[in-house]
C-alpha positions as CSV (number, residue, x, y, z in Angstrom):
1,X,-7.8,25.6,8.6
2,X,-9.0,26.7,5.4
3,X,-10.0,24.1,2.5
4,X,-8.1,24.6,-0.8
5,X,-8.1,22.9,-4.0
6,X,-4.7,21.0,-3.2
7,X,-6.2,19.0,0.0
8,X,-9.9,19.2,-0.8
9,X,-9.3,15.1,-1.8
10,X,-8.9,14.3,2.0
11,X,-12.4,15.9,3.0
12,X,-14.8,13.0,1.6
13,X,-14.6,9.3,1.5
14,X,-14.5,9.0,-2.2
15,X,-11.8,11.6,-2.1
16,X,-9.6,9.4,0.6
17,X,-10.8,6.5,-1.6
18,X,-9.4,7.6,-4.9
19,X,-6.4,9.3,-3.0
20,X,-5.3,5.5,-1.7
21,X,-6.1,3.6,-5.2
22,X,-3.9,6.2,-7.0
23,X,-1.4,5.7,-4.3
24,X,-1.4,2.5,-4.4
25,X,-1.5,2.3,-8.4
26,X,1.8,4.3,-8.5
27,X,3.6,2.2,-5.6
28,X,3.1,-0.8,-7.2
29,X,3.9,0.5,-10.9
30,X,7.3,1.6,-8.8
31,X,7.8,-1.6,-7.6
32,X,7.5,-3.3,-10.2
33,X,10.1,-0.8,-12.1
34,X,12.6,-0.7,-9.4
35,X,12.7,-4.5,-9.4
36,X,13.5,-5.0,-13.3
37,X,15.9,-2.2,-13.0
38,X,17.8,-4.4,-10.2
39,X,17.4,-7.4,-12.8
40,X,18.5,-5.8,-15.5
41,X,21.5,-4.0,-13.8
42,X,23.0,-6.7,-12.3
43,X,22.6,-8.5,-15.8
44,X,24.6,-5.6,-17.1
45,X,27.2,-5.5,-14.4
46,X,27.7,-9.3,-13.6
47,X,30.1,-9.7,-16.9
48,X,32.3,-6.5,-15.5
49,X,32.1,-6.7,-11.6
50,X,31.9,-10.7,-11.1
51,X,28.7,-12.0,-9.2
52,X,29.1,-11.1,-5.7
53,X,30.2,-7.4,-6.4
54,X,27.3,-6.8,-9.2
55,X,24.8,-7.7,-6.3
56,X,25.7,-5.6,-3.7
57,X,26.1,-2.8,-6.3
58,X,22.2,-3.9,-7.4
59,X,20.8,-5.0,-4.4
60,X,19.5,-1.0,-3.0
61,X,17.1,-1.2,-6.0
62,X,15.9,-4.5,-5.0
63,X,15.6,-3.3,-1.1
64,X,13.8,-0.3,-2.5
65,X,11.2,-2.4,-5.0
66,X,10.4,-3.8,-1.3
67,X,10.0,-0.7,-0.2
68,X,7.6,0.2,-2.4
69,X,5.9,-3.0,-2.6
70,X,5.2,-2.6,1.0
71,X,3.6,1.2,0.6
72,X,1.3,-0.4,-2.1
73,X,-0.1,-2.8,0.5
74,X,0.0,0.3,3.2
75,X,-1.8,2.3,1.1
76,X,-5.0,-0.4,1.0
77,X,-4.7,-0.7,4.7
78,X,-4.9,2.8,5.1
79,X,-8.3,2.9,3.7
80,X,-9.6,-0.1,5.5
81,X,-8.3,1.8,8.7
82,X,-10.5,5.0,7.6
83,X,-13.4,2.9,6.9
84,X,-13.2,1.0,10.4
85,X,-12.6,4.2,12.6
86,X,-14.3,7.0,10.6
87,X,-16.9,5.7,8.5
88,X,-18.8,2.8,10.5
89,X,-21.6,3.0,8.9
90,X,-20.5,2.1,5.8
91,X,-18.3,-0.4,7.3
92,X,-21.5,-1.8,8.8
93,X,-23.0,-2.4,5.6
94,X,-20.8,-5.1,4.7
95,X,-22.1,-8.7,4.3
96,X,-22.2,-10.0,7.9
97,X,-19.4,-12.9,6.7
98,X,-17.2,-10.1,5.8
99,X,-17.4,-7.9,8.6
100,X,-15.0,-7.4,11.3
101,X,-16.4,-7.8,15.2
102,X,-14.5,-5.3,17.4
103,X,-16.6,-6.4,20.7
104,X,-15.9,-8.3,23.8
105,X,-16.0,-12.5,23.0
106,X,-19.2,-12.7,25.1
107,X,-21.0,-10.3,22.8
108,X,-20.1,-12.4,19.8
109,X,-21.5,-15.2,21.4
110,X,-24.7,-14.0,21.5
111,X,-25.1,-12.9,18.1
């Protein structure tokens, strides 16, 4: 597999860093969107449609500012997960309070 400009992001830690802030960035900016646009089309449609039938007209922009709210916090995770399995030694350098033990109880124990 050859590296081109497109996915060399993916092939360093700063470059999966910046690739999950921006992804995150963007799915929240879209959440935040999607759910004023629910807002602010049932607002428009509740005079015309009656309560009931401007919500369920409405309400797939509200399940989709979920959505997206949801890949915002996947995102982050996704990072933590690289960090964790492919990077422990950076992982390791976290303050010892901070840290997450993967070990058998016993082990911790004897720390």
């Amino acid at each position: 597999m050859s590296q081109d400009e497109g996915n060399a992001v993916m092939y360093t830690g700063a470059g999966v860093r910046q690739y999950c802030s921006e992804a995150r960035t963007a799915s929240r900016a879209d959440a935040i969107n999607l759910a004023e646009g629910y807002r602010e089309l049932r607002k428009t449609l509740r005079p015309l449609l009656g309560w009931r039938r401007s919500h369920l007209v409405a309400w797939q922009l509200r399940y989709a500012a979920e959505h997206a709210k949801q890949a915002s916090a996947h995102s982050g995770a996704a990072y933590i997960s690289f960090l964790k399995h492919f990077q422990p030694e950076v992982f390791g350098r976290l303050p010892k309070g901070r840290r997450r033990y993967a070990g058998s109880r016993s082990d911790f124990f004897k720390r």
